[in-house]
MIMIKE-73782 format. One line per field, with one value per residue: x, y, z of N, C-alpha, C in turn; residue in one letter. Coordinates in pm, 1 decimal, m for minus. Atoms other than C-alpha are relative to their C-alpha. Layout:
REM residues N
n_x X	...
n_y Y	...
n_z Z	...
ca_x X	...
ca_y Y	...
ca_z Z	...
c_x X	...
c_y Y	...
c_z Z	...
resn a	...
//
This chain:
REM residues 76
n_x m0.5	m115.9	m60.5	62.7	129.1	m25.5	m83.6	94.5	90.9	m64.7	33.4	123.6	22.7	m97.3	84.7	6.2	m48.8	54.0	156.7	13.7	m69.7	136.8	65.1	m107.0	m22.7	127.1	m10.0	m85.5	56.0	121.0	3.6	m120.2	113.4	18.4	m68.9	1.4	123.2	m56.2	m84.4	m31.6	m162.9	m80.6	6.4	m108.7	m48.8	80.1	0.2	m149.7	20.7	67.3	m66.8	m121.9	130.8	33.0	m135.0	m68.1	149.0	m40.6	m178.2	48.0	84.4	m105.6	m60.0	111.5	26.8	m171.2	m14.5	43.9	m129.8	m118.5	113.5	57.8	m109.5	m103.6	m98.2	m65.7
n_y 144.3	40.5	71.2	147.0	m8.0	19.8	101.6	118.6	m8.9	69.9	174.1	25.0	m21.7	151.6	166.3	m5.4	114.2	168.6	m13.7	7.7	93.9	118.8	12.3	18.9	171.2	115.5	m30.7	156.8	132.2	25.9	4.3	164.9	127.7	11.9	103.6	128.9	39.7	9.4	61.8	56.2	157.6	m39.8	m15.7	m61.4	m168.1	m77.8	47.9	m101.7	m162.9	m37.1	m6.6	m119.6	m97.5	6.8	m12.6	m164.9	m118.0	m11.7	m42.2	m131.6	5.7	m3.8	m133.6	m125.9	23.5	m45.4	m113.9	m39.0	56.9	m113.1	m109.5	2.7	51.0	m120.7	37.8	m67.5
n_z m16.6	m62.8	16.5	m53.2	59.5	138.2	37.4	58.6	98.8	89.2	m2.0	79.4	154.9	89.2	m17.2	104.8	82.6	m47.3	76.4	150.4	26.2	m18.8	127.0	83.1	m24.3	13.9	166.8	74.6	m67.6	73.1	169.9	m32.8	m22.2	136.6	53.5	9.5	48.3	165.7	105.8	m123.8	36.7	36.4	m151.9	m84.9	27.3	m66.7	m165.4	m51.9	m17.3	m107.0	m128.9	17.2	m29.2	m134.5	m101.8	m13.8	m48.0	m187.4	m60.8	m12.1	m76.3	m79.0	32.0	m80.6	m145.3	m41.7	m20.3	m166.0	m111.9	m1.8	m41.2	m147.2	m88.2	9.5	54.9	103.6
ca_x m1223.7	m978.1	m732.7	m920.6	m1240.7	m1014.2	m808.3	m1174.6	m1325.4	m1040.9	m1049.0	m1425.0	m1327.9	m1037.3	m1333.2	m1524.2	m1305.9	m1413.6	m1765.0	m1659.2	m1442.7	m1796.4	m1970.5	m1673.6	m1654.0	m2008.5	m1973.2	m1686.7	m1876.4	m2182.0	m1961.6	m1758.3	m2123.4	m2234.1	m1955.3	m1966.2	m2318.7	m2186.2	m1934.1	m1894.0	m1541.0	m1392.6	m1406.2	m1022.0	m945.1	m1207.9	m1169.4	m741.1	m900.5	m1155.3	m929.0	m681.0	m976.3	m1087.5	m723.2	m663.2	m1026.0	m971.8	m580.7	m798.2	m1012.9	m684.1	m528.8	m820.1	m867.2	m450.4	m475.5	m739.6	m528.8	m265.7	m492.2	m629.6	m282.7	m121.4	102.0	82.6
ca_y 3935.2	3773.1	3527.6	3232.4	3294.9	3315.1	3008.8	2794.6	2957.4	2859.8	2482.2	2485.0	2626.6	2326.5	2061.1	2172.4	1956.7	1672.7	1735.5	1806.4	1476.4	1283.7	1388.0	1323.6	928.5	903.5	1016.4	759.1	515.6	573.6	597.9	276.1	68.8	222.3	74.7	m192.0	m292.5	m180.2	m366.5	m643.1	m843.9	m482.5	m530.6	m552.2	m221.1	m92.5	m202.8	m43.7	270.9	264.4	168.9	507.7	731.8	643.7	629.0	992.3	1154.9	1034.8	1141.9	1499.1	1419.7	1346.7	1670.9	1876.1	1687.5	1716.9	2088.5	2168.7	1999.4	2223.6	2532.6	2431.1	2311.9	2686.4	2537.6	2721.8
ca_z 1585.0	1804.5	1745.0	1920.2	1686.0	1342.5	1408.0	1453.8	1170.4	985.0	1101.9	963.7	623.9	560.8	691.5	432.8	219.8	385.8	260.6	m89.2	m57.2	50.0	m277.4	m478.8	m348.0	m425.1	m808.0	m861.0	m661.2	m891.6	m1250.9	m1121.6	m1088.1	m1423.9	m1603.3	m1486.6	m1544.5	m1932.8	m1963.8	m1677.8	m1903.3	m1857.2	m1419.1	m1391.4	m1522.5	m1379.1	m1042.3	m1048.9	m1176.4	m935.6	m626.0	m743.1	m785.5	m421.9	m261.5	m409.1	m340.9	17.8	41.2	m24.3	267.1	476.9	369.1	495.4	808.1	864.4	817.1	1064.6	1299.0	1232.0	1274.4	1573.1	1731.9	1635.3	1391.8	1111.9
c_x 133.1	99.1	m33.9	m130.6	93.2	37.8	m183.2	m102.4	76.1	3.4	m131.5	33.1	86.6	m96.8	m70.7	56.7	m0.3	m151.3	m4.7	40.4	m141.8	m53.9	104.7	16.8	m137.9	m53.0	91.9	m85.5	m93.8	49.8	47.6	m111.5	m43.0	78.7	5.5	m94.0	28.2	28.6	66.6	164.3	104.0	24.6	140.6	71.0	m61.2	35.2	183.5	m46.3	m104.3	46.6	108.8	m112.3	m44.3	59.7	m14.2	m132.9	38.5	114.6	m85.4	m96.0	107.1	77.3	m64.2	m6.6	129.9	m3.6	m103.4	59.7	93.9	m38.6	m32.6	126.8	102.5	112.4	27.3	m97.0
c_y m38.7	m125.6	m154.0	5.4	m29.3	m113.0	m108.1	61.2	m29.6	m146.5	m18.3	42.4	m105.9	m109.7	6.6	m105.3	m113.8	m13.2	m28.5	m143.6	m124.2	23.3	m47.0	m197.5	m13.6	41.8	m83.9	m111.1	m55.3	m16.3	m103.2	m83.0	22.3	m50.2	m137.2	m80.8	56.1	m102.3	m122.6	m84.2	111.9	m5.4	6.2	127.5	60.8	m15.8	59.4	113.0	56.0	16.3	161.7	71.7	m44.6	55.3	173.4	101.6	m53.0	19.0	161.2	45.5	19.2	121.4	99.0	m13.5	69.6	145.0	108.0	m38.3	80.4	106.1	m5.5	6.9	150.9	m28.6	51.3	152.3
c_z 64.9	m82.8	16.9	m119.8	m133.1	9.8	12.1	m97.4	m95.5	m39.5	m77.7	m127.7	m78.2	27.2	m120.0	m131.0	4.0	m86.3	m128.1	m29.7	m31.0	m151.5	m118.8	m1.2	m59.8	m162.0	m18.5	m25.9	m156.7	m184.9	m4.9	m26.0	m119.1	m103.2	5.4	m21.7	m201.2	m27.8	114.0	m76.9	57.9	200.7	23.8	m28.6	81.8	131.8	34.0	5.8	118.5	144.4	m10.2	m19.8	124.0	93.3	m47.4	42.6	141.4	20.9	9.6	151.0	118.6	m3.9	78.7	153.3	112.1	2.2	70.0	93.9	23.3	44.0	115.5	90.1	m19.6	m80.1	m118.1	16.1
resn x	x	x	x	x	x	x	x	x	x	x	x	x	x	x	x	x	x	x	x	x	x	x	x	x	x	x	x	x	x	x	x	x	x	x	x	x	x	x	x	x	x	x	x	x	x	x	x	x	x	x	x	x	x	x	x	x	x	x	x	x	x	x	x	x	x	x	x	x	x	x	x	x	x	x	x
//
């Protein structure tokens, strides 16, 4: 295997984490709407913890994306 073939089979194995990131938003998404149909007085808690569970499952999405980038660009 050459050098040009490992570095984009590498980029595809950090996207990957984009993928996992998608199912990951849509299990918050879905425990964020079940709570809140619980317990609708408890919405401003819910709604910080929900915005920081979002921000950090997508900083994971940004991570992955950022380090195919790198991969591809010969940088690390």
């Amino acid at each position: 295997m050459d050098a040009a073939s490992a570095k984009l089979i590498g980029a595809g194995l950090a996207v990957i984490g984009m993928g996992v990131v998608g199912i990951g938003l849509g299990l918050i998404f879905n425990a964020w709407l079940h709570a809140l149909g619980r317990n609708p007085s408890a919405a401003p808690v819910l709604r910080q913890m929900g915005f920081l569970g979002f921000a950090l499952t997508e900083a994971l999405a940004l991570f992955a994306f950022v380090l195919a980038i790198l991969i591809l660009l010969n940088v690390l």
